[in-house]
N, C-alpha and C positions, 0 to 999 in steps of 0.2 A: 504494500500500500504506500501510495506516495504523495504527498499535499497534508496529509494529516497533520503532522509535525508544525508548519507554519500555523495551522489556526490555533494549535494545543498553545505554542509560544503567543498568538496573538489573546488568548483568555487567559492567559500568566498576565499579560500586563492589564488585564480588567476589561478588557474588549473584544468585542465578538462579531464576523462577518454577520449580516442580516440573511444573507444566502449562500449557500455551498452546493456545487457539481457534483456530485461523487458518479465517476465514471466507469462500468465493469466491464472491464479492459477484452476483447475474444484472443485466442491464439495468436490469430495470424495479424494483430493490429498495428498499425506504424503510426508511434507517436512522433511527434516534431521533437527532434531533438535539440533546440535552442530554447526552450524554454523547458524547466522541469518544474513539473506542478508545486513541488517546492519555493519556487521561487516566486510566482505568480503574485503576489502580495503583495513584495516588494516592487515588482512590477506596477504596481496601482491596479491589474486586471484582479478577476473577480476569482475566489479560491474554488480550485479542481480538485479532488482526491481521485486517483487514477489505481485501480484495484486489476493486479494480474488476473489473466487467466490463472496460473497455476496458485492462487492461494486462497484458501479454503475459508470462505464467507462467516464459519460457525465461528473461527479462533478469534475474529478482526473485532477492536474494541472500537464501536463508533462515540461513548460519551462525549466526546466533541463536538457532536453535532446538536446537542441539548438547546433548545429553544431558538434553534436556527429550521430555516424554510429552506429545506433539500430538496434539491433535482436529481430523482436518479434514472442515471440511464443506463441501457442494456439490450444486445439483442438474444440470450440468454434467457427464458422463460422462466427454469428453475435458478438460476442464478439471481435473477433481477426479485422474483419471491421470496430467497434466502435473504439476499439483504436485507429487502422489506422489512423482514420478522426481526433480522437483526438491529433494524433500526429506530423503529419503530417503541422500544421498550425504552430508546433512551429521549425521550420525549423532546423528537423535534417541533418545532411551531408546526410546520406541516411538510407532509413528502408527497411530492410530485415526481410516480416511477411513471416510466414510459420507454417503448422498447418495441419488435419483436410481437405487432398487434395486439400490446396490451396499454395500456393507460389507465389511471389512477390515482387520483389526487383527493389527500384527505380533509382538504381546506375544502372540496366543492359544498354548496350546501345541500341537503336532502330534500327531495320530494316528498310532499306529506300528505298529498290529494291522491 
């Protein structure tokens, strides 16, 4: 996982991105190697968490993302669900998954008719 780390440091000093990307990265994907989601912050661009294929959704600690409005994306069906559950416990303001013919957003509001 990678971008984490900048927002953990940016709630160390009392302050919290209002949105976070968390991206689930497939096998064969080509990120832009001039920028690493780490750095993005500093950057002034908006913070990424960019999640390998190869690492395992159950171990990954998202507290970070606590009362922040996540975008997550995915074209992974059970993978973009694994996060879901995994992030969802640590009470983001809202997650916005989409991916892969699925979308999801917990901010929308309910039909009641």
């Amino acid at each position: 996982m990678r971008g984490h780390m900048a927002i953990k440091e940016l709630r160390r000093m009392g302050k919290k991105p209002s949105q976070a990307w968390v991206f689930l990265l497939e096998p064969d994907a080509k990120m832009p190697q001039f920028v690493d989601a780490e750095d993005l912050l500093e950057s002034g661009l908006p913070p990424e968490v960019h999640i390998d294929a190869k690492e395992r959704i159950g171990t990954l600690d998202f507290r970070f993302l606590t009362g922040v409005i996540v975008h997550l994306q995915g074209q992974n069906v059970d993978r973009l669900r694994q996060a879901y559950a995994q992030i969802l416990p640590c009470q983001p303001l809202r997650i916005i998954a989409s991916g892969a013919g699925v979308f999801h957003d917990t901010g929308m509001p309910t039909c009641t008719t």
